[in-house]
TINUZA-826173 format. One line per field, with one value per residue (C-alpha): residue number from 1; x, y, z. Coordinates in pm, whole numbers. Example, Ala and Ser with C-alpha at 12.3 -4.5 7.8 and 13.67 -1.06 7.14 Angstrom:
<rs>
num: [1;2]
X: [1230;1367]
Y: [-450;-106]
Z: [780;714]
</rs>
This chain:
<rs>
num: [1;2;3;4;5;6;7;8;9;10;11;12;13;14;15;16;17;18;19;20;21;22;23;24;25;26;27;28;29;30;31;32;33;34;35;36;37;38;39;40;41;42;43;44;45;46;47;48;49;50;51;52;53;54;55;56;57;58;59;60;61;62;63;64;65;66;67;68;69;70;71;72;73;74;75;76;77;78;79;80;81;82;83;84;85;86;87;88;89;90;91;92;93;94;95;96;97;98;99;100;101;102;103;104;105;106;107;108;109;110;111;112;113;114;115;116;117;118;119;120;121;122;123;124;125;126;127;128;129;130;131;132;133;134;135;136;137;138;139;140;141;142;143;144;145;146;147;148;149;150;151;152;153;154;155;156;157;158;159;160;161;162;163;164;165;166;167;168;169;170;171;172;173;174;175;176;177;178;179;180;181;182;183;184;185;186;187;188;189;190;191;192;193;194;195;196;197;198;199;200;201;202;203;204;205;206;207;208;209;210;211;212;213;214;215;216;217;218;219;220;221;222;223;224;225;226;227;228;229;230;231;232;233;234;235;236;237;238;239;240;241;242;243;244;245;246;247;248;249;250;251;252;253;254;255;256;257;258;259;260;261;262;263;264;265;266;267;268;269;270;271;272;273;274;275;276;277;278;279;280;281;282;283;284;285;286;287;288;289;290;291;292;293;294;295;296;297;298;299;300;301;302;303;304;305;306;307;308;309;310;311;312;313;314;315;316;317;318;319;320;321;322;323;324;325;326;327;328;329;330;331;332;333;334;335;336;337;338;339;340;341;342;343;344;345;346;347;348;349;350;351;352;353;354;355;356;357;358;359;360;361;362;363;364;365;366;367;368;369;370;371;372;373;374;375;376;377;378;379;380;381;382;383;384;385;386;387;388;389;390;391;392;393;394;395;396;397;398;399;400;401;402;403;404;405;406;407;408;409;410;411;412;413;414;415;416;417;418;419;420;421;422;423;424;425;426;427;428;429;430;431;432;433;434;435;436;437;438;439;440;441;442;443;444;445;446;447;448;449;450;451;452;453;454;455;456;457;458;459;460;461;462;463;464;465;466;467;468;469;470;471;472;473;474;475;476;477;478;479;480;481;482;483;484;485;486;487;488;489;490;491;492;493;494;495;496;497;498;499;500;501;502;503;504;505;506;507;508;509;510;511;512;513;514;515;516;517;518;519;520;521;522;523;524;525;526;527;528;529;530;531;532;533;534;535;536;537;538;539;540;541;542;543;544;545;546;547;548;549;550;551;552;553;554;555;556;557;558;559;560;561;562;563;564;565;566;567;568;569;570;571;572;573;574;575;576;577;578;579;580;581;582;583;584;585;586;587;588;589;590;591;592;593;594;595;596;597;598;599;600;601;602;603;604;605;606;607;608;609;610;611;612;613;614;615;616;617;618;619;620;621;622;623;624;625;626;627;628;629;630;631;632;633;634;635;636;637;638;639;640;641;642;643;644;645;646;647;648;649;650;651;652;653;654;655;656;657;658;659;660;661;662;663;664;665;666;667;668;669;670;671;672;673;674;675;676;677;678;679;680;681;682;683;684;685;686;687;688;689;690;691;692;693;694;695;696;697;698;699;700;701;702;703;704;705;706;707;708;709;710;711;712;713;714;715;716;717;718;719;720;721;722;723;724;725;726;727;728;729;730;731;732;733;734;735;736;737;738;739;740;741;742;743;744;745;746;747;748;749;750;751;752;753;754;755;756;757;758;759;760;761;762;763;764;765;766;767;768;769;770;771;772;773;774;775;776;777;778;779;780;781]
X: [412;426;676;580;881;701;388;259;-84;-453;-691;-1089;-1157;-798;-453;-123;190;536;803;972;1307;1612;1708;2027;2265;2215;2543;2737;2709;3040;3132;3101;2927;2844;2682;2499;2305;1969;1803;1513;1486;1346;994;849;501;322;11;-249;-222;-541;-449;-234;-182;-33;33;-203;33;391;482;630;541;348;233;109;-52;-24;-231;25;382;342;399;599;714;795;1166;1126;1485;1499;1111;1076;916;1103;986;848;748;1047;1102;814;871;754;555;361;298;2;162;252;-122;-220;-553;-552;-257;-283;-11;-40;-150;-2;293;401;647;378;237;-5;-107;-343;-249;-352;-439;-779;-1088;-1150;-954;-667;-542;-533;-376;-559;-456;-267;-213;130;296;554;730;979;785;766;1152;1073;768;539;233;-113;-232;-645;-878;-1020;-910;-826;-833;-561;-633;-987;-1293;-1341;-944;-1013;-1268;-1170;-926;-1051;-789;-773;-641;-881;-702;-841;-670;-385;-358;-704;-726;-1054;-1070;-1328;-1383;-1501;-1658;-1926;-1634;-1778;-1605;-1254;-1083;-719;-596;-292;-156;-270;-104;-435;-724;-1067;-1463;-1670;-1972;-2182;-2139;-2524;-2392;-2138;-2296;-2432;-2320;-2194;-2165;-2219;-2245;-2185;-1799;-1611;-1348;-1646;-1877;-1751;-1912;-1781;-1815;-1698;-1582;-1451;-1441;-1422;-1393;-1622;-1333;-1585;-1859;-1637;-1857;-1764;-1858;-1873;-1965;-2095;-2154;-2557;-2737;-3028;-2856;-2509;-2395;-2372;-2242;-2119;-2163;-2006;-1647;-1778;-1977;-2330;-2382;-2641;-2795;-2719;-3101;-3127;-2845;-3011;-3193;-2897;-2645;-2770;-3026;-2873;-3119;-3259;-2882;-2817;-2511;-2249;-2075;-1756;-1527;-1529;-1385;-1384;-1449;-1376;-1388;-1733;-1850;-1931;-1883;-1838;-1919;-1931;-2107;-2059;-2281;-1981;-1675;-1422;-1195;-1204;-1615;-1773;-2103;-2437;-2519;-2764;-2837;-2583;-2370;-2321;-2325;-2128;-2316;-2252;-2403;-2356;-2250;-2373;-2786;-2809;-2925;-2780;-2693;-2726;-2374;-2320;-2103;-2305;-2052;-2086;-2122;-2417;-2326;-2403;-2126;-2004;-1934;-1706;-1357;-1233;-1295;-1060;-1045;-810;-715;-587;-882;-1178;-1434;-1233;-1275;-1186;-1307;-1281;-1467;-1393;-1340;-1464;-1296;-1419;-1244;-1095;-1080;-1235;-1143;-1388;-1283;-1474;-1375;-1735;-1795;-1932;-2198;-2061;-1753;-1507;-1343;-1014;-1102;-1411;-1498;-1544;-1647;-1612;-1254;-1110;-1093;-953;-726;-653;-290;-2;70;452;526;893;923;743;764;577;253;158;98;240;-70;-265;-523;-548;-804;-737;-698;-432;-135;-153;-446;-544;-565;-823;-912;-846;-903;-623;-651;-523;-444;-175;-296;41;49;-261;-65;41;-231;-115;-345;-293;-373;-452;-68;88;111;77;90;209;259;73;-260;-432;-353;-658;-913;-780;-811;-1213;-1403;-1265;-1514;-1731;-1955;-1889;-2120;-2284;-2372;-2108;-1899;-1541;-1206;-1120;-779;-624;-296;-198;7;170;150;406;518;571;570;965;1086;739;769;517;545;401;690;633;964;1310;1551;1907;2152;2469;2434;2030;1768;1391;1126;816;522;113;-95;248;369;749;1063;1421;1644;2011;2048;1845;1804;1623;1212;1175;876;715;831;501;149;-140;48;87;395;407;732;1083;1359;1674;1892;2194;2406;2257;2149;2036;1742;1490;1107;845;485;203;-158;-377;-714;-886;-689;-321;-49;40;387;689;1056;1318;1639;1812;1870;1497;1521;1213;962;762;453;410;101;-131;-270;-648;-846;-650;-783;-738;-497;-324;39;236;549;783;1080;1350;1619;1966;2108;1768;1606;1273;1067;843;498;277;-5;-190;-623;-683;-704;-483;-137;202;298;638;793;1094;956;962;573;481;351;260;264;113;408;355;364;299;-9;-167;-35;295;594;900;1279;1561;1893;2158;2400;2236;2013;1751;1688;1387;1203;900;732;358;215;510;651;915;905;1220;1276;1577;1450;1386;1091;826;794;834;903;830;1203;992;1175;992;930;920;634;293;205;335;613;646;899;1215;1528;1847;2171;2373;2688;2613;2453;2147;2156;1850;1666;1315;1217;858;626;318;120;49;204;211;318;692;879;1238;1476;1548;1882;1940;2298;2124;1808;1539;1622;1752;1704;1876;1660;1915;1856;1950;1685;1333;1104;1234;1009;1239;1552;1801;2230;2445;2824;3029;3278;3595;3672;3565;3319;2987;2752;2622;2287;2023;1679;1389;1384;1373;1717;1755;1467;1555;1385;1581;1749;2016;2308;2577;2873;2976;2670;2442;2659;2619;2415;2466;2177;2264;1971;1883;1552;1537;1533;1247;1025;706;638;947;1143;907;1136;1467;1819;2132;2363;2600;2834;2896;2965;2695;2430;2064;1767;1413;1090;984;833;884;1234;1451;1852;2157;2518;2831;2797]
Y: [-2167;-2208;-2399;-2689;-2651;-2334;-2467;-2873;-2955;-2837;-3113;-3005;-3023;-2912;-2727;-2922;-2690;-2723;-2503;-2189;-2301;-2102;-1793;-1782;-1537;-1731;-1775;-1582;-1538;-1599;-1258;-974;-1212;-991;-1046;-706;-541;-435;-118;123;507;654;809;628;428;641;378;214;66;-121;-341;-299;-576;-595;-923;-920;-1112;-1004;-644;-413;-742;-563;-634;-430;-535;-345;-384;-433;-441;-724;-790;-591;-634;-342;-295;-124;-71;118;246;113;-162;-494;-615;-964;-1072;-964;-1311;-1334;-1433;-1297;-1564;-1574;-1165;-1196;-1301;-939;-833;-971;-943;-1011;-1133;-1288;-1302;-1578;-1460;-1812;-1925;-1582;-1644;-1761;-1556;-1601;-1369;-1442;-1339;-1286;-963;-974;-1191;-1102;-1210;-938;-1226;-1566;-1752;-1876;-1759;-1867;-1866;-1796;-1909;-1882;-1968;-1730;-1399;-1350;-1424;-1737;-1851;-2168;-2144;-2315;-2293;-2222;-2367;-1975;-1606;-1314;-971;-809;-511;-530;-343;-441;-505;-285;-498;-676;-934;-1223;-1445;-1531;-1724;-1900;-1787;-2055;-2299;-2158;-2418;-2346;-2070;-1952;-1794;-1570;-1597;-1377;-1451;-1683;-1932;-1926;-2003;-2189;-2376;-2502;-2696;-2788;-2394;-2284;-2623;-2733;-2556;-2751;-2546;-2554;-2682;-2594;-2236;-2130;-1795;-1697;-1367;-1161;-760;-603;-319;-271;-590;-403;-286;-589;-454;-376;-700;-980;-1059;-918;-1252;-1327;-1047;-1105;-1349;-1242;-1427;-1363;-1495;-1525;-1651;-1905;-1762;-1683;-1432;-1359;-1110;-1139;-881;-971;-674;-882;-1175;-1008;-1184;-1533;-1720;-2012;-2123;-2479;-2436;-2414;-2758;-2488;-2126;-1963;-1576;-1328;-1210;-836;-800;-749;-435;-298;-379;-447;-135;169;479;300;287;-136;-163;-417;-529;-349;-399;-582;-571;-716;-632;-922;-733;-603;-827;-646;-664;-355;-377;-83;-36;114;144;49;-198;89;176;479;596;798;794;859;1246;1240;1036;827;592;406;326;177;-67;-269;-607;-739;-1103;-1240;-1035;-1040;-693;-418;-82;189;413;643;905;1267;1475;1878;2013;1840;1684;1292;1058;923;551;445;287;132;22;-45;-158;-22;-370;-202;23;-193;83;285;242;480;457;638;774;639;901;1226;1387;1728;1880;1567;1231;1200;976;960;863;720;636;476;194;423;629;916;1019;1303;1396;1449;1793;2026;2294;2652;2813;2651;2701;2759;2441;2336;1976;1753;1705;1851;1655;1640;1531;1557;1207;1232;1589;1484;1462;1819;1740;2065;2235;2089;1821;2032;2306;2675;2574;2266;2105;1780;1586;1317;1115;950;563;508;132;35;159;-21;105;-90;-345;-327;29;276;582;425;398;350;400;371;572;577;715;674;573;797;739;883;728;1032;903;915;1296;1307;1240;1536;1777;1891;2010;2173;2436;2639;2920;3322;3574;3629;3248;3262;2904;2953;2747;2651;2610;2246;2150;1941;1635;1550;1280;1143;971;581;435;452;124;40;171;90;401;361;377;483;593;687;899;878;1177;1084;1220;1309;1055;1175;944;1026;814;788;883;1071;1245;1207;1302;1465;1264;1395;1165;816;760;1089;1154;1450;1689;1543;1788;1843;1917;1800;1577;1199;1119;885;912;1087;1214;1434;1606;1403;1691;1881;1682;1946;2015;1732;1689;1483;1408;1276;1226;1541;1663;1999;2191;2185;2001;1678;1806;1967;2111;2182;2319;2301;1943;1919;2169;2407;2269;2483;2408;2338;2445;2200;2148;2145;1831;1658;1516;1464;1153;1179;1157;887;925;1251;1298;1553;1566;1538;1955;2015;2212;1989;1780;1530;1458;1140;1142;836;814;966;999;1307;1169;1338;1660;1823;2199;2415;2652;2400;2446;2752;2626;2244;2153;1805;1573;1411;1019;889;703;797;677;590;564;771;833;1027;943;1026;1134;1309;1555;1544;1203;1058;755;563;261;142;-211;-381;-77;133;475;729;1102;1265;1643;1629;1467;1711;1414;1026;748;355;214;-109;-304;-630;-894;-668;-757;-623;-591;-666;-400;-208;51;62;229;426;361;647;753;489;660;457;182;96;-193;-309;-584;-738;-962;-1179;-1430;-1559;-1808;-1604;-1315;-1273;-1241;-1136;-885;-696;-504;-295;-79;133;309;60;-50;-380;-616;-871;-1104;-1211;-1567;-1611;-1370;-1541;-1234;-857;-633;-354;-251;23;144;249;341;110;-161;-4;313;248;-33;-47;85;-159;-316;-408;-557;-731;-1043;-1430;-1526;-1907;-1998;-1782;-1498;-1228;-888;-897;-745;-745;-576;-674;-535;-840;-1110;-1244;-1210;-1257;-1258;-981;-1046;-1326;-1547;-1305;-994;-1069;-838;-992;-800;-575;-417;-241;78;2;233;191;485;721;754;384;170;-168;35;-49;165;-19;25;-258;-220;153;258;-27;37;-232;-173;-443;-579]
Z: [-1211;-840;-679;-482;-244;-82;-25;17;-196;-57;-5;-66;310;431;418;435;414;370;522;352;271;511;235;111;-115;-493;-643;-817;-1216;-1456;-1386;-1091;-854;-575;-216;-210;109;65;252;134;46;385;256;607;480;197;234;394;725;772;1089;1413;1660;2031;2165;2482;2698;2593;2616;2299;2079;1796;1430;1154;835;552;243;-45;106;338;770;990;1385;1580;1769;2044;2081;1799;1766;1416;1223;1089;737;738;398;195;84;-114;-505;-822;-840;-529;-508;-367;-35;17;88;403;520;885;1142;1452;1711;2006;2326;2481;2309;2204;1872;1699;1461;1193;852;643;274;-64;-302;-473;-423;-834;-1174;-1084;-872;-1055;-706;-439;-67;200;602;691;1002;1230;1525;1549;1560;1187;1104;915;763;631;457;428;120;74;-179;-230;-235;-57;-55;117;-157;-177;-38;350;433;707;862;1235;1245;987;1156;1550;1756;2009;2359;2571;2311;2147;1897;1771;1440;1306;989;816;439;200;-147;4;157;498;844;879;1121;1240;1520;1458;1462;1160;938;849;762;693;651;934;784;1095;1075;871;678;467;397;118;157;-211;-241;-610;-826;-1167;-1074;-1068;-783;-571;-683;-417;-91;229;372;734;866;1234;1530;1884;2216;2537;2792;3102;2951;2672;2423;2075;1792;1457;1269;955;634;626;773;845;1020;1070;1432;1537;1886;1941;2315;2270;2144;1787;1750;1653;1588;1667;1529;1831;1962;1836;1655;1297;1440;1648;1363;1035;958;1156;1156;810;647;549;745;845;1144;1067;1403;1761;2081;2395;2760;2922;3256;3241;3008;2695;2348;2137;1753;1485;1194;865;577;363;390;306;325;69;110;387;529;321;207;509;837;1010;849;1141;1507;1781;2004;2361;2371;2741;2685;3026;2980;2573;2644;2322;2428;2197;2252;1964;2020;1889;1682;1807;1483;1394;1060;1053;1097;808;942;1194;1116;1453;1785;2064;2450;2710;2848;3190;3209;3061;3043;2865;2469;2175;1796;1435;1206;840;603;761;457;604;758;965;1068;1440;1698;1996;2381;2612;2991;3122;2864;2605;2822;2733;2499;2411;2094;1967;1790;1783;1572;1707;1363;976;974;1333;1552;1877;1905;2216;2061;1857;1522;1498;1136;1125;1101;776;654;365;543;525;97;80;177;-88;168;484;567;712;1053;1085;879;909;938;1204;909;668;587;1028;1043;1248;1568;1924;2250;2397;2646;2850;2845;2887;2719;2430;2096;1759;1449;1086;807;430;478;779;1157;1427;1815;2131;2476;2655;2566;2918;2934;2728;3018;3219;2955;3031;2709;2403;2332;2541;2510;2624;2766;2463;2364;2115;2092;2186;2190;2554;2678;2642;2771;2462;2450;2147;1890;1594;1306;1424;1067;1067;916;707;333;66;-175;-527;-703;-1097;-1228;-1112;-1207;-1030;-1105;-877;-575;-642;-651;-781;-764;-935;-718;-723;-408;-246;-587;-542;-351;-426;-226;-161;176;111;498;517;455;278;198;-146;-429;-608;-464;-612;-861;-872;-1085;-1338;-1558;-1518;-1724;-1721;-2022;-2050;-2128;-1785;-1499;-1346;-1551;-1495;-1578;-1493;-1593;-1336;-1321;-1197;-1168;-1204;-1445;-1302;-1517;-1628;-1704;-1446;-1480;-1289;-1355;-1040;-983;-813;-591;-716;-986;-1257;-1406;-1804;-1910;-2051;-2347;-2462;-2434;-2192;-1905;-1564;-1480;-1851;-1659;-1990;-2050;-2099;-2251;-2283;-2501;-2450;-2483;-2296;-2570;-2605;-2401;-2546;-2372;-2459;-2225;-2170;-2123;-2411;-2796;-2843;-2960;-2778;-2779;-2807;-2668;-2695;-2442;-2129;-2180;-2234;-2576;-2724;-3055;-3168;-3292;-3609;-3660;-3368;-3235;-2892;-2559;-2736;-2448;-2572;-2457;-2552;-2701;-2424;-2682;-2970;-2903;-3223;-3176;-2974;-2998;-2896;-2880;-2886;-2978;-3124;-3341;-3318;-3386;-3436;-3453;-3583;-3541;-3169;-3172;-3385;-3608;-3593;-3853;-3802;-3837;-3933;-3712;-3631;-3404;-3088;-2812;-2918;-2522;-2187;-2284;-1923;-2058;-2246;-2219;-2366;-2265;-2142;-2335;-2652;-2908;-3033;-2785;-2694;-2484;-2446;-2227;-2221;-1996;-2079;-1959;-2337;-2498;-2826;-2718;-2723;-2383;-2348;-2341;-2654;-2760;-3046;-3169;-3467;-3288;-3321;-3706;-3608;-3258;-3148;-2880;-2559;-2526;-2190;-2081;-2058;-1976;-1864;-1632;-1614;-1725;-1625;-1610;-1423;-1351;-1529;-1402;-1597;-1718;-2066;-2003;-2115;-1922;-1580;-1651;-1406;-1499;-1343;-1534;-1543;-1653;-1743;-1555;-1237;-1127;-953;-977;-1218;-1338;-1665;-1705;-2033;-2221;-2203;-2261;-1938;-1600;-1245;-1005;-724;-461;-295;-156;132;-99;-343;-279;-496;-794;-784;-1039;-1324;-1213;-1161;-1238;-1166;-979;-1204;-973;-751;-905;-815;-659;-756;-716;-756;-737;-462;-89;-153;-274;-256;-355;-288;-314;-311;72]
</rs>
């Protein structure tokens, strides 16, 4: 349900919004009401960065958009990024995938983000325009009368929301999904259609995969400052630019833009990017032949171009950069204008799996260009700048992404890409991972070429006095957090795309633990800490299933068992002395597996249907149980076979995980989630190993559930879920075994979906790990 004190009614024609109310700490339930402070697990980003933005009049005033964990400002006093959006409910999730910001070139605290997750049925809530007037500390929102797709095929596009810099009050928006052009002039309040604009384009890029089915729509809007012109691009290769000459009142198609845009080197492409020269009067557009941001160019030809339209002649300029090696270019990613040098301009490639990303330099509006690496030979290559990863150690993937001749890659998915327009040395550009910049950019233009050629004709690396460039994601985190495991002292998280960490110092990024690996369930003998393992999705013939028996420090491989395949990571298990693990992989028809040779060997358990999830009493060690549509499953010989304990009235879906409580044998507690009125929704308790449940009333639906150290020397274990308790949704905690519940974050800390992993420490008492924006853990303020 969403609440009408966030957001005022949409009209058909128009927006009116309310104000986000001030947050505040919730109050305290009828026992251990704590304030608690909130921070997150330093892994530094761990996802896509489609969009960077530098206010163009105030300096160090920067935004960056990220594509599931919401808007972030940069502190230059401390060089990292400020979260934005952790205010947003359960409720409204799709708030935390913004599509496009827009900071105020005038009145420089405003600040504007355009949010929402998927343009398909993944999302069933419209979008929204947030705004603020305080740089992003406190927001309203304008609600739309359509969808977007912060998560969705073309998020990397140019900036879909602008504000007009000749009058600051004036917003355009473009629309995907056939929803045309949109317009505010009351700073971004109101929103109404403008009904003049002619297209609201027609690229998909394949109309038989629903994720992939929508169209692009409108993709950007740009502003020709001497000639008061403005543009937008469009995803119609045959009509794909329009101008508007008259403040908006008509549009008209752009002359020559279908040919120079729309069909590059016979390749249907799109307008992808924009920017302008407002100095020499040109505007710069790229193409791709696909929105990305995950595909690269076609297996031959170009799959794109950049191009200079001069806005005072109408006359197109052909200025694709050649890449040495001769292979086509794939499509490019960004564009970018050096604001105190206007004829100098860099872009990306998009996706240049192999061997790199390229980014391309230019310092006489695009006449001729210089790259960021060459190649000498297939695997020797020569760079323009050092990669210092420290800040993320993790980036290297342990070796298992990069090619002979580097460690870290430039990056892939480069769709975010701006040069600051205070500062010609600075450029920051985001990653399918990451941000990197420096602030030693111009030492590019005196480095000459990279590669030359010897006496003999041969190619050869030339020497390059390098500059360097770093991690400057500190602050951002948006991990993919699966499962967590939390040891005292130790925390593992098991994570898609970046596998997982061992952390022993939470404000510390460490070097992921796994290659080629990305985790999907944890679990530790209760009896021995120290020996963990995990399962995770994988592909080629490497395993679903890891061990350790030193507390994470070095992993092992299981083997893995015929007929699985690739991205099969379930749930695993291991019992309580550490003498078996249990493995249910998920994907496929083969039911779990159990071992008493950490892997060596599987054997097929008995009793169990596929995909079932399974834990481990924490007390005794032959007993293991599982769970799978509504029944409950036991095993009291360490899990080689399974029983129905015919227990009923459990969820048949929306059942996320459940749990065992540490030190109580046969405690056990399921929570479940659904959006159907028959299905049931609650949080379920049971004393006798799944023979008998008893519903908690007070709980209304349970995403996650998870202990921790205890209040009292002999008290019940602390419990944490992800729930809606009495009507509230929140974070909360009991320390009297369920009896009651006391919400421990507040309106500022909500974190949209957040919670389907959650644990509570061993060792402090209060402390809260969850699975969030990235890692998020609180402790008693």
């Amino acid at each position: 349900m969403r609440r009408r004190t966030f957001a005022a009614t949409l009209g058909a024609a128009a927006v009116a919004a309310g104000a986000l109310p001030a947050p505040a700490f919730a109050k305290p339930g009828p026992r251990g009401g704590d304030a608690y402070a909130w921070k997150n697990v330093v892994v530094n980003c761990g996802g896509f960065v489609p969009g960077i933005v530098f206010n163009e009049t105030e300096p160090n005033l920067i935004y960056a958009r990220t594509d599931v964990a919401g808007a972030f400002r940069w502190q230059e006093e401390t060089r990292t990024w400020k979260p934005l959006t952790d205010w947003v409910s359960r409720d409204e999730w799709g708030y935390q995938y913004v599509v496009s910001m827009a900071t105020d070139p005038v009145e420089t605290n405003r600040v504007y983000a355009a949010v929402g997750a998927y343009t398909i049925s993944w999302d069933p809530n419209n979008g929204a325009i947030l705004y603020s007037d305080d740089k992003g500390d406190t927001w309203g929102i304008a609600e739309l009368p359509f969808k977007q797709g912060g998560n969705m095929p073309g998020r990397g596009m140019g900036e879909r929301l602008v504000v007009n810099p000749a009058d600051n009050g004036e917003l355009y928006l473009g629309a995907p999904s056939g929803n045309g052009l949109w317009r505010s002039r009351d700073y971004g309040r109101t929103w109404a259609k403008i009904e003049s604009f002619p297209n609201p384009g027609d690229f998909v890029v394949d109309p038989d995969n629903e994720y992939l089915s929508d169209n692009q729509g409108v993709l950007w809007i740009d502003f020709d400052q001497i000639g008061g012109k403005i543009y937008v691009g469009v995803a119609d290769p045959a009509d794909p630019l329009y101008v508007s000459e008259d403040g908006g009142a008509t549009w008209q198609p752009v002359p020559g833009a279908a040919e120079a845009l729309g069909n590059a080197d016979g390749n249907r492409t799109i307008p992808k990017q924009s920017a302008v020269d407002n100095t020499n009067g040109y505007l710069y557009v790229i193409t791709s032949w696909d929105p990305g941001p995950y595909n690269g160019g076609p297996a031959s030809g170009r799959g794109g171009r950049i191009q200079r339209l001069a806005t005072q002649t109408g006359e197109w300029t052909d200025i694709t950069p050649p890449y040495n090696p001769g292979r086509p270019i794939p499509g490019f990613g960004a564009v970018t204008v050096d604001r105190q040098n206007p004829g100098t301009l860099m872009a990306s490639t998009c996706n240049n799996w192999g061997p790199d990303e390229i980014l391309f330099r230019s310092t006489d509006s695009g006449a001729t260009w210089s790259l960021s690496w060459d190649l000498v030979s297939e695997n020797v290559r020569t760079d323009r700048f050092v990669m210092d990863s420290s800040g993320s150690p993790w980036l290297d993937w342990r070796g298992s992404d990069n090619g002979a001749s580097y460690a870290v890659k430039h990056g892939w998915m480069i769709e975010g890409l701006a040069i600051d327009p205070h500062n010609s040395d600075r450029i920051m550009w985001g990653t399918g991972a990451t941000i990197w910049g420096t602030e030693s950019l111009t030492r590019w233009d005196t480095q000459g070429e990279l590669i030359g050629e010897n006496e003999a004709g041969e190619r050869v690396a030339l020497p390059v006095d390098r500059f360097t460039v770093g991690v400057r994601a500190e602050g951002i985190e948006m991990t993919w957090v699966r499962d967590l495991a939390a040891l005292g002292g130790t925390l593992v998280s098991a994570m898609g795309d970046v596998n997982g960490f061992v952390h022993t110092d939470l404000g510390r990024s460490e070097r992921m633990f796994h290659a080629s690996w990305g985790g999907t369930s944890l679990d530790y003998a209760a009896s021995d800490p120290d020996v963990i393992v995990g399962s995770g999705d994988v592909g080629d013939t490497n395993s679903h299933v890891i061990y350790s028996t030193d507390r994470g420090q070095t992993w092992h491989d299981a083997s893995r068992p015929d007929g699985v395949p690739n991205g099969a990571g379930g749930t695993v298990a291991i019992t309580a002395d550490a003498s078996v693990i249990v493995w249910s992989p998920n994907n496929t028809d083969k039911t779990p597996f159990y071992t008493t040779d950490r892997g060596a060997t599987w054997t097929a358990v008995q009793g169990l249907p596929a995909g079932a999830r399974v834990r481990t009493d924490r007390v005794d060690p032959r007993v293991v149980y599982a769970y799978s549509g509504g029944r409950f499953y036991r095993s009291t010989d360490a899990g080689r076979t399974f029983a129905d304990t015919g227990a009923s009235g459990l969820p048949a879906e929306g059942v996320d995980d459940f749990r065992v409580a540490p030190g109580n044998k046969g405690h056990v507690w399921l929570g479940g989630r659904s959006d159907k009125a028959e299905v049931a929704t609650g949080l379920w308790r049971s004393k006798d190993g799944g023979t008998t449940w008893t519903r908690l009333s007070a709980v209304d639906l349970a995403i996650g559930v998870g202990f921790g150290k205890s209040a009292s020397r002999r008290g019940y274990p602390a419990i944490y879920i992800s729930a809606t308790v009495a009507g509230q949704e929140g974070i909360f905690r009991s320390i009297d075994a369920g009896t009651t519940w006391c919400r421990i974050n507040d309106d500022a800390h909500q974190w949209g979906f957040a919670g389907s992993a959650i644990t509570g420490d061993p060792n402090v008492y209060g402390r809260v790990y969850l699975s969030a924006r990235g890692i998020v853990y609180g402790d008693i303020a």
